[in-house]
RODO-2510 file (C-alpha; in nm, 4 decimals, decimal comma):
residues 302
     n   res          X          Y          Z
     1     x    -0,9681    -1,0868    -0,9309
     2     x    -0,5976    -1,0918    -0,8951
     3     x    -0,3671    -0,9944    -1,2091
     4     x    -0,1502    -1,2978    -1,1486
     5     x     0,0510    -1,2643    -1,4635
     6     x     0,0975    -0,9386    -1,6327
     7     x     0,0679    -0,8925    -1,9528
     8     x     0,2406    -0,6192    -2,1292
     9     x     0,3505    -0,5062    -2,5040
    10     x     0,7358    -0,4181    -2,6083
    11     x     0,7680    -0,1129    -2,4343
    12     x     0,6087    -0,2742    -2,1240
    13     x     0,2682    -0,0762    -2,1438
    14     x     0,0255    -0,2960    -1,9956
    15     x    -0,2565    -0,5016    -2,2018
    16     x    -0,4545    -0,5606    -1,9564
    17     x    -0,7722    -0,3574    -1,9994
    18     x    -0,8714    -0,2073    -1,7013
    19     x    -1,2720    -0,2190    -1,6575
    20     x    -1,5719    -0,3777    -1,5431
    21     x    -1,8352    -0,4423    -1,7688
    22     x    -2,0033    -0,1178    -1,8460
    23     x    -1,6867     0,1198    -1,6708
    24     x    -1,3676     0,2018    -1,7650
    25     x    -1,2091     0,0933    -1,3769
    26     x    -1,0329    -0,1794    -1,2422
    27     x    -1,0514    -0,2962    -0,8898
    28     x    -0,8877    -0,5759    -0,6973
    29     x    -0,6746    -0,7114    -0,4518
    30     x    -0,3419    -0,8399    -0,5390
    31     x    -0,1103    -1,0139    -0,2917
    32     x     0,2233    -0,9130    -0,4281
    33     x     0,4032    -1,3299    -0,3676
    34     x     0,1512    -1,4552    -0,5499
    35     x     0,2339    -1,2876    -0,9209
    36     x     0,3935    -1,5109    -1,1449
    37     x     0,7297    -1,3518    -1,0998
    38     x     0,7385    -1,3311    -0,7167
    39     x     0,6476    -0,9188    -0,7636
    40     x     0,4893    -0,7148    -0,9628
    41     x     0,6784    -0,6326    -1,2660
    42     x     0,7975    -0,3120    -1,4272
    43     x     0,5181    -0,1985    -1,6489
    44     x     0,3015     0,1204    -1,7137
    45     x    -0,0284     0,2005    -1,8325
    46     x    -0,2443     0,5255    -1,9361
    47     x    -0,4829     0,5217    -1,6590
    48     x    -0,4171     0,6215    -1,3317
    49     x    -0,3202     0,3876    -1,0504
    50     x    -0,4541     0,4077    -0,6983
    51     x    -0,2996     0,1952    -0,4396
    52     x    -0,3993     0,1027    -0,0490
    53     x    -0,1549    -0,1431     0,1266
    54     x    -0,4196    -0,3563     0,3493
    55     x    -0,1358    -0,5808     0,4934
    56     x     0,2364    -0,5914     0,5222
    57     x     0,4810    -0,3273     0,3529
    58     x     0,5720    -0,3054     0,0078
    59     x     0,8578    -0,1092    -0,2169
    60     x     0,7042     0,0104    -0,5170
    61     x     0,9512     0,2118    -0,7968
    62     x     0,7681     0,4671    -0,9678
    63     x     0,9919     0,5661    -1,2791
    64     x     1,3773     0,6333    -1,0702
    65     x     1,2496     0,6007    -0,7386
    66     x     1,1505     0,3698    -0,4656
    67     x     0,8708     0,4046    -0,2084
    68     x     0,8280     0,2149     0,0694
    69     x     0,4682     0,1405     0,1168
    70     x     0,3090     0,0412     0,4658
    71     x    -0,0153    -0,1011     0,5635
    72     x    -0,2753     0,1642     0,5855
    73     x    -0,0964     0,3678     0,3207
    74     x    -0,0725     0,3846    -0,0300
    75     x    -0,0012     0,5653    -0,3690
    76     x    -0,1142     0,7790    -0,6370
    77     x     0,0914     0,6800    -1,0105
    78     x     0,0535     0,9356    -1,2595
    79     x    -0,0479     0,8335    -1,6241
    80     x     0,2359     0,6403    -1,8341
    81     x     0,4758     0,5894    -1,5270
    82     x     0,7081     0,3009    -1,4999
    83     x     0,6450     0,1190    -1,2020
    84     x     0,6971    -0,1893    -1,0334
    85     x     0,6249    -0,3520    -0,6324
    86     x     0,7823    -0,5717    -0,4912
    87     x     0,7030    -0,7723    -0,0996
    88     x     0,9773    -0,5773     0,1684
    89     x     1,0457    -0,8560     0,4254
    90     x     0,8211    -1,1262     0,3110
    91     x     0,5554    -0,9245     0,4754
    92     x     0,2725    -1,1139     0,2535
    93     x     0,2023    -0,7644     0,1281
    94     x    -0,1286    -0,7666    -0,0028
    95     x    -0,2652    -0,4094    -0,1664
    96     x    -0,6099    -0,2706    -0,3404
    97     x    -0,5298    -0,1580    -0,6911
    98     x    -0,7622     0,0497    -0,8194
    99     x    -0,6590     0,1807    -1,1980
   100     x    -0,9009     0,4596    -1,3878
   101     x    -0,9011     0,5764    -1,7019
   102     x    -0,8393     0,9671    -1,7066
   103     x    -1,1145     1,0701    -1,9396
   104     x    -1,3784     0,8708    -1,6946
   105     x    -1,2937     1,1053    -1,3816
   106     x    -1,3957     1,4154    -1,5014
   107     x    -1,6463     1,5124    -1,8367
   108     x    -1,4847     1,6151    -2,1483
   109     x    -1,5260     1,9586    -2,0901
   110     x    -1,3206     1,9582    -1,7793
   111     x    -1,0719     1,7307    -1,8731
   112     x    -0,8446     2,0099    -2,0328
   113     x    -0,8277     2,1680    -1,7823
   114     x    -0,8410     1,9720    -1,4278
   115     x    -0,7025     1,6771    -1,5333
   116     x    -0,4654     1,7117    -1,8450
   117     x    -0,2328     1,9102    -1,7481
   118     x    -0,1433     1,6559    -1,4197
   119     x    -0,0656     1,3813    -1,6787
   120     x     0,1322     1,6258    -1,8429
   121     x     0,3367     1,7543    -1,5564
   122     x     0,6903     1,6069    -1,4934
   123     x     0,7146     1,6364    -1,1461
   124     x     0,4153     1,4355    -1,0443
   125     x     0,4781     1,0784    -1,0935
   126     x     0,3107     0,9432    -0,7774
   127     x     0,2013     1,1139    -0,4430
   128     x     0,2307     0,9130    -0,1329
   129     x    -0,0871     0,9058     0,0339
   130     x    -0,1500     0,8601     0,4449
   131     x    -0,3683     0,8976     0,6850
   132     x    -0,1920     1,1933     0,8661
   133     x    -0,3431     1,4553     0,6385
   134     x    -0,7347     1,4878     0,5923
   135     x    -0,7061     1,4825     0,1991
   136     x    -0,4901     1,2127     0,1926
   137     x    -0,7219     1,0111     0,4147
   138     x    -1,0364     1,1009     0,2182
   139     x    -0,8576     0,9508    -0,0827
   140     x    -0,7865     0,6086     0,1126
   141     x    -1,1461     0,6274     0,2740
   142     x    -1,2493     0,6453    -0,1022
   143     x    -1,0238     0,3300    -0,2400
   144     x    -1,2454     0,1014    -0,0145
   145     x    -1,5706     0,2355    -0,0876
   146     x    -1,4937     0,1963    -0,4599
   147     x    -1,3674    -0,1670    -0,3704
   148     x    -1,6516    -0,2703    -0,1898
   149     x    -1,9429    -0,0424    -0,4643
   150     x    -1,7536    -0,3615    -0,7257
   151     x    -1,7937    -0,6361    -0,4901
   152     x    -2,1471    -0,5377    -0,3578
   153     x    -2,2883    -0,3592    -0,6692
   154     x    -2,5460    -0,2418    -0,4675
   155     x    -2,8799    -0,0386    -0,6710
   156     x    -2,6741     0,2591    -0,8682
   157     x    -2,3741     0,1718    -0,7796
   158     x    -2,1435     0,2668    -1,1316
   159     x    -2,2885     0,6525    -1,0083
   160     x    -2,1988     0,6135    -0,6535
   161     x    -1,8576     0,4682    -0,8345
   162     x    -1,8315     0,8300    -1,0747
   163     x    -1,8688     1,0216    -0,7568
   164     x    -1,6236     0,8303    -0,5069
   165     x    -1,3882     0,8844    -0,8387
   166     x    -1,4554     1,2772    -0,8852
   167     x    -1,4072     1,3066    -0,5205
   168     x    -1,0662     1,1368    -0,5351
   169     x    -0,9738     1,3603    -0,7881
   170     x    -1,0677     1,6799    -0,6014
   171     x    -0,8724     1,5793    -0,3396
   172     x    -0,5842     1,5360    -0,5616
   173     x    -0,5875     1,8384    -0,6906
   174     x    -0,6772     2,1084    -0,4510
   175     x    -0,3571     2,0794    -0,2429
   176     x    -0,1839     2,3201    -0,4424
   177     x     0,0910     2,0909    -0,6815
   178     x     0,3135     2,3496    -0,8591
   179     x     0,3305     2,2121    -1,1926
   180     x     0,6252     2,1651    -1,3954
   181     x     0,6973     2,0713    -1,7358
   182     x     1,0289     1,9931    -1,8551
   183     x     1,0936     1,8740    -2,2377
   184     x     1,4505     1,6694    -2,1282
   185     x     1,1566     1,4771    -1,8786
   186     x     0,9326     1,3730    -2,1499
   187     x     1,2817     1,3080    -2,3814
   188     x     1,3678     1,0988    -2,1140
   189     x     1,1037     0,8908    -2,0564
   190     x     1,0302     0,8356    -2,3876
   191     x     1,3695     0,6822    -2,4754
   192     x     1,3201     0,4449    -2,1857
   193     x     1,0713     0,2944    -2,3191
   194     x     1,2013     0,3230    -2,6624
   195     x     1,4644     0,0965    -2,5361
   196     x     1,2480    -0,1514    -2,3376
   197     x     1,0722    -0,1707    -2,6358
   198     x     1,3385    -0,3054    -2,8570
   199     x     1,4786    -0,5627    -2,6001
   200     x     1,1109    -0,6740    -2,5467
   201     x     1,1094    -0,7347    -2,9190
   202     x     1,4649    -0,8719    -2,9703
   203     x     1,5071    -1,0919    -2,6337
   204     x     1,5427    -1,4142    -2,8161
   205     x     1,7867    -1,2831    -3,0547
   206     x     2,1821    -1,2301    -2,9372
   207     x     2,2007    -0,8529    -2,8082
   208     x     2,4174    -0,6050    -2,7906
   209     x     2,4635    -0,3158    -2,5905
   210     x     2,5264    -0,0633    -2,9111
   211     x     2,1849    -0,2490    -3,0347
   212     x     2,0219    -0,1132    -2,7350
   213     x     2,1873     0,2370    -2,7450
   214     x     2,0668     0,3117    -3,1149
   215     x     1,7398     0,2306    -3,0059
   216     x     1,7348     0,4996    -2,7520
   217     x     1,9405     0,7264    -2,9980
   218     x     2,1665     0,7182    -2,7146
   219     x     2,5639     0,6321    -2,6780
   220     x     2,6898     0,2832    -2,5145
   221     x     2,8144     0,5256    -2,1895
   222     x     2,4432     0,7412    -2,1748
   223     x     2,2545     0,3622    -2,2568
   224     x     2,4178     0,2406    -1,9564
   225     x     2,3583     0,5835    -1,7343
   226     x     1,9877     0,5065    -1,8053
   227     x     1,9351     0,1949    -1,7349
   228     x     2,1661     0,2622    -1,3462
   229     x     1,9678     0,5402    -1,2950
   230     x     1,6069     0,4052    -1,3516
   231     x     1,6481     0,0191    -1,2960
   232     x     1,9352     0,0148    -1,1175
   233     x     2,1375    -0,2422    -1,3049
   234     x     2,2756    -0,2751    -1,6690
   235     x     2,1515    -0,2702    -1,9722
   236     x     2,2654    -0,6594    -2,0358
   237     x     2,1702    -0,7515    -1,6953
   238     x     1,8281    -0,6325    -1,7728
   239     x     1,8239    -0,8702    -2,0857
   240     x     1,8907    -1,1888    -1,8271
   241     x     1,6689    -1,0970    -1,5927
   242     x     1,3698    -1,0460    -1,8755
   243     x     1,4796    -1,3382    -2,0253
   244     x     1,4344    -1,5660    -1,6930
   245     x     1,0950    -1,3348    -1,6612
   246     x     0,9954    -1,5092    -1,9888
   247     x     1,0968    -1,8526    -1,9128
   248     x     0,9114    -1,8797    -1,6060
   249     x     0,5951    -1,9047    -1,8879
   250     x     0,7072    -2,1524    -2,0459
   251     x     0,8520    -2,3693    -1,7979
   252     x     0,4890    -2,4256    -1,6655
   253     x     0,3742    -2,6242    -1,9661
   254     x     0,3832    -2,9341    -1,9606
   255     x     0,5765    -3,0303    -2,2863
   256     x     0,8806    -2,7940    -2,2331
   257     x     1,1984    -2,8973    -2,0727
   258     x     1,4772    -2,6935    -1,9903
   259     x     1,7372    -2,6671    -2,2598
   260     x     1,4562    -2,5421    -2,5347
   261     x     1,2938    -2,2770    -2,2813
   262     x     1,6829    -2,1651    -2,2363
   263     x     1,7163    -2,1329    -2,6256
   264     x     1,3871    -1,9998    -2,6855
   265     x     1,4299    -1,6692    -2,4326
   266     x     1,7796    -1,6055    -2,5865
   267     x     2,0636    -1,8206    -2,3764
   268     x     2,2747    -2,0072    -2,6199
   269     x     2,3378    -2,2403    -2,3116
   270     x     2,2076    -2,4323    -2,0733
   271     x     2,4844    -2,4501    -1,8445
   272     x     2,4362    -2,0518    -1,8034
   273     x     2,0770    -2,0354    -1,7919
   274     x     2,0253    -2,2665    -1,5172
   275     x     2,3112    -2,0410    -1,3127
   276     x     2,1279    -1,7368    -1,3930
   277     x     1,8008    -1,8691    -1,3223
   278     x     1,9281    -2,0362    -0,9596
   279     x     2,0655    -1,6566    -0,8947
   280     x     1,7484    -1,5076    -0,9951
   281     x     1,5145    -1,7357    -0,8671
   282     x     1,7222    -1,9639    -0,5630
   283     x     1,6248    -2,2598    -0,7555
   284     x     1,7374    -2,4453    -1,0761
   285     x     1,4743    -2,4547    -1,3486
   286     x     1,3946    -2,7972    -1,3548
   287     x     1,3432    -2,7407    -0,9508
   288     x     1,1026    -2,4514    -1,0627
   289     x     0,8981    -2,5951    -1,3244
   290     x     0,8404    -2,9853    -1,0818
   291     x     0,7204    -2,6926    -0,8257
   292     x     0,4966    -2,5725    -1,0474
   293     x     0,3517    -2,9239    -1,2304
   294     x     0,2563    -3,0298    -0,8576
   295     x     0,1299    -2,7006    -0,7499
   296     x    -0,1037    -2,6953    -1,0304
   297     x    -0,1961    -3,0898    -0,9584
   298     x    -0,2715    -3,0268    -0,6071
   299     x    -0,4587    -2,7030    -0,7320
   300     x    -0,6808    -2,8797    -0,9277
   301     x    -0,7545    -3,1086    -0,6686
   302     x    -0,8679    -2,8969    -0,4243
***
């Protein structure tokens, strides 16, 4: 089932828990239009994230940079990375997601040492994966097997699942990654999100850009430097654009009209919200929410 609308906490780890009923996996197909937002939001989680394109081409941003993604290929995202995807060319990119916990792949006694010290490492945030190398294949190969074990959940399937999972793994791993480990990395990363946190917190309130700075422990200039080099826009332009994220919500009830859902995310007017919004979204929106009343009539209907 597709993860239509993300759910996420402050710092924009992901709530949604990733598992069937008796393992600790995820595994679906998402078509990337269809997501609440138009893409898939910026978010991160602790468990890996596999990723096969099955149609179109996608741009996914893992932490500061951007991957394009074609059919038949797809991506490895480390533990805890920032990432977002978003449809390149109104392809009607559609893509198997297949998220794993770390401490699943491997038993406990191996985890310290085959698979900790790659969620530690801060030069692996993703690995593009094709076809053109044998490993990289046998890690695709294995995507759709675990896809279809889910779907089919043929006699033993959660072991046939385990061992699909180790293999994955294996292949990973054996193709020699030098390591790194660098503190400013972690640092880094960690005031990112302290910062995402704080506006995911404080969105409806007026912000300012020294509010967002002290949450980083950063200055206004080094704030701003972040938020170019990772999201490529700033700080306050962030704030909009998460604020529209949240109105889109609330627009779809029924009982909300525009000039409360414009107060509610943080505008202190209309008359700006609904420009932003149009910008953001080429519609006004009033235009957005009648598009989404009917869609969800007809829906029903059908």
């Amino acid at each position: 089932m597709q993860i239509k609308d993300f759910i996420v906490d402050q710092s924009l780890k992901e709530l949604t828990e990733h598992r069937t009923v008796v393992l600790p996996i995820a595994c679906y197909e998402t078509i990337i239009s269809q997501n609440i937002n138009g893409y898939t939001p910026l978010h991160w989680h602790d468990e890996f994230q596999y990723v096969l394109v099955v149609k179109g081409e996608s741009i996914f941003q893992i932490n500061e940079e951007h991957i394009t993604v074609q059919e038949g290929e797809g991506l490895f995202i480390n533990s805890g990375c920032l990432h977002m995807a978003k449809d390149k060319n109104d392809s009607g990119c559609a893509y198997i997601c297949l998220n794993v916990s770390p401490s699943f792949i491997l038993s406990q006694e191996l985890y310290t040492t085959y698979i900790n010290p790659y969620i530690q490492a801060t030069n692996l945030p993703y690995v593009h994966l094709d076809a053109k190398e044998i490993w990289k294949k046998n890690i695709l190969d294995a995507i759709v097997k675990v896809n279809q074990l889910i779907q089919l959940k043929p006699s033993y399937y959660e072991i046939d699942i385990t061992i699909q999972l180790a293999l994955i793994w294996r292949n990973l791993i054996i193709n020699g990654f030098q390591l790194e480990y660098e503190q400013m990395e972690t640092l880094k990363n960690h005031r990112m999100k302290q910062m995402l946190n704080w506006i995911h917190t404080h969105y409806a309130e007026k912000i300012f850009l020294d509010d967002i700075a002290r949450a980083g422990q950063l200055s206004r200039s080094e704030c701003c430097r972040y938020f170019k080099r990772i999201l490529k826009k700033t700080p306050l332009n962030y704030v909009t654009d998460y604020r529209i994220q949240k109105s889109l919500i609330l627009l779809q009830q029924s009982e909300s009209n525009v000039t409360d859902v414009a107060y509610q995310v943080g505008f202190n007017s209309t008359s700006y919200f609904i420009e932003r919004f149009r910008k953001s979204m080429n519609m006004t929106p009033l235009a957005y929410k009648k598009y989404k009343m009917a869609d969800s009539f007809y829906g029903k209907g059908t």
